[in-house]
Steps between C-alpha positions, in 0.01 A plus 500: 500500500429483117747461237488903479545559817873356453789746603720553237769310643334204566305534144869559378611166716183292328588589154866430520405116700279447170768561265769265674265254506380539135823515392607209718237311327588628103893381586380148636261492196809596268742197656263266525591342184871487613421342816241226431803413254739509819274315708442212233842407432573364874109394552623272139784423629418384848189318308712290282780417800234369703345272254930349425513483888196298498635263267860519661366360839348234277827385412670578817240262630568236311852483469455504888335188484804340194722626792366349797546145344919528582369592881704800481623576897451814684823610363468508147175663520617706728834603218233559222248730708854736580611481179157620348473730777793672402422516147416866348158483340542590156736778350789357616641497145327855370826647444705233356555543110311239297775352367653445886171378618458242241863385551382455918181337397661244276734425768237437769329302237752267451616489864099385601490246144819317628308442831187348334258771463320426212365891481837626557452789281175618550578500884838707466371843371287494841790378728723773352312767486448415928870528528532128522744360369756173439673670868193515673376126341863329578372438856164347403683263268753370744185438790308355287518128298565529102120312480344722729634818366359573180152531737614746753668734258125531321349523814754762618423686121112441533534697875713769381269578214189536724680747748660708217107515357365549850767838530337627146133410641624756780670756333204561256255521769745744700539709146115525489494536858723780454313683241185478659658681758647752275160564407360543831776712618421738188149547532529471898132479558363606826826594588528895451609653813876591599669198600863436540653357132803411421556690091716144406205274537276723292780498259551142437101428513497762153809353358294218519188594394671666210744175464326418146577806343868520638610140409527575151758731477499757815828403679397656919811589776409532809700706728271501837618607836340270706616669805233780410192510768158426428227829392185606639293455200219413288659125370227468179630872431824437481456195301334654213756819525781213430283337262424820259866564525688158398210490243582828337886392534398209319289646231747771436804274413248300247518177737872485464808685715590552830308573855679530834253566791715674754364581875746694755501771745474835424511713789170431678351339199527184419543466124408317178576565199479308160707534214464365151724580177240594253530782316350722717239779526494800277579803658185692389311178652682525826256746716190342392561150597285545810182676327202269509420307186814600322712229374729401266432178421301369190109520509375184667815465713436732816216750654787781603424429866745334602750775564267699642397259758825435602538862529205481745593190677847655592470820565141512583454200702845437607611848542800402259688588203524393171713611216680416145759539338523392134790532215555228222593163649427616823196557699443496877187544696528615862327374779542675843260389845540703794647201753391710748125604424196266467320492182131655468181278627 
């Protein structure tokens, strides 16, 4: 059958899979920017705690050596590996007040220089900010000799330090782990039939993706009811319905304001809604939010599909509903799936 030869329906079907997936493409191409930046911070971060683990296990190696000449016993060794296994990583100290903090750290510091540790003070800003301090050290000092100690309290330090940079090695490889999957979820390639998907997951994968445009000002509450069951639906639909949304939300209060992302039951919907405190949409605007290429925003800063495909993508695909309501300081967007119904092939 030639291109002609198309039904109107499925013609119909073609034209609207082309625009998703142009637009798709135009909204990855507009946060690209915004995520490479997202994605660099923990790839530098996990970068440069690898290379101080590297040289932290250099140290931990040889103090293990300065150790080993008092022939520590099973014990001792045994008292230092709990009491660095129960140390926090770093952050212990992130909400302490600098002037309480510095206080702490000049205590520790002249707790570990009365001991004989020459670096007493360059090894107590790590100890403290593990949550180790003179309490949890009182029991190394009375096991070990006064000679012997100064050694296994920089061992102990040199240890800490390379698990607290081992926990950011993972954590920045989980946050880019996590965004790569945000990013997958969104475009969902090869994935476009009705599957089971729980709304929360797509959700968090666009907060996100969107993360480095709300982190400067864009305070989110989430008010989920995770009891909700999963949809029959098209997951990369859904995605870029929530991500047009939150964007607009976004763009509308100017980077700046309040966003709660609400999902409940509403009789045999299941519903989502996002509201954000901008200062809303004119009345005369209201009705032709969904037209095709209309748009408020700036030239440069949108094509005017985005309503309209998530016009299409709820009501067409998922045989939904979607609605606004918008005054000054308030504006919601509407959400509703059939929990019953499958979405559209």
């Amino acid at each position: 059958m030639s291109g002609d030869d198309k039904d109107p329906k499925e013609r119909l079907q073609c034209v609207q899979g082309t625009l998703l997936r142009q637009e798709k493409l135009a909204a990855l191409g507009r946060h690209a920017a915004g995520l490479a930046h997202e994605m660099n911070n923990p790839a530098s971060a996990g970068r440069r705690a690898s290379e101080q683990l590297a040289q932290a296990m250099d140290a931990a190696e040889d103090l293990s050596l300065a150790l080993d000449r008092w022939k520590p016993t099973v014990e001792q060794r045994q008292l230092l590996l709990r009491v660095c296994r129960q140390s926090q990583g770093r952050g212990a100290t992130r909400d302490m007040d600098p002037l309480s903090r510095g206080d702490a750290e000049d205590a520790l510091a002249s707790w570990l220089d009365a001991r004989g540790l020459a670096s007493a003070w360059d090894v107590a800003p790590t100890l403290l900010d593990a949550a180790i301090g003179v309490e949890q050290l009182e029991p190394v000092a009375g096991l070990f000799a006064p000679e012997a100690l100064p050694d296994a309290l920089a061992w102990l330090e040199a240890l800490v330090r390379a698990r607290a940079l081992l926990a950011e090695v993972r954590q920045s490889t989980t946050r880019l782990a996590d965004l790569a999957g945000a990013v997958k979820s969104y475009t969902h390639a090869g994935k476009e039939h009705p599957e089971p998907v729980d709304v929360h997951e797509g959700l968090e994968n666009t907060l996100l993706l969107l993360n480095y445009k709300l982190k400067h000002g864009v305070e989110v509450k989430r008010e989920y009811d995770r009891g909700l069951p999963r949809v029959q639906a098209l997951p990369g639909g859904l995605n870029h319905v929530w991500t047009n949304l939150i964007d607009n939300a976004i763009d509308a209060m100017d980077g700046k304001g309040h966003l709660t992302v609400r999902t409940a039951r509403d009789g045999g919907s299941l519903l989502v809604e996002m509201v954000d405190d901008g200062p809303g949409i004119p009345p005369e605007l209201l009705s032709r939010i969904w037209e095709p290429f209309f748009t408020t925003k700036p030239m440069g800063h949108g094509t005017g599909l985005g309503l309209d495909i998530t016009h299409r993508i709820v009501v067409d695909l998922h045989h939904g509903d979607v609605r606004v309501d918008s005054r000054p300081g308030h504006t919601s967007f509407q959400v509703r799936l059939p929990l019953e119904t499958s979405a559209a092939a």
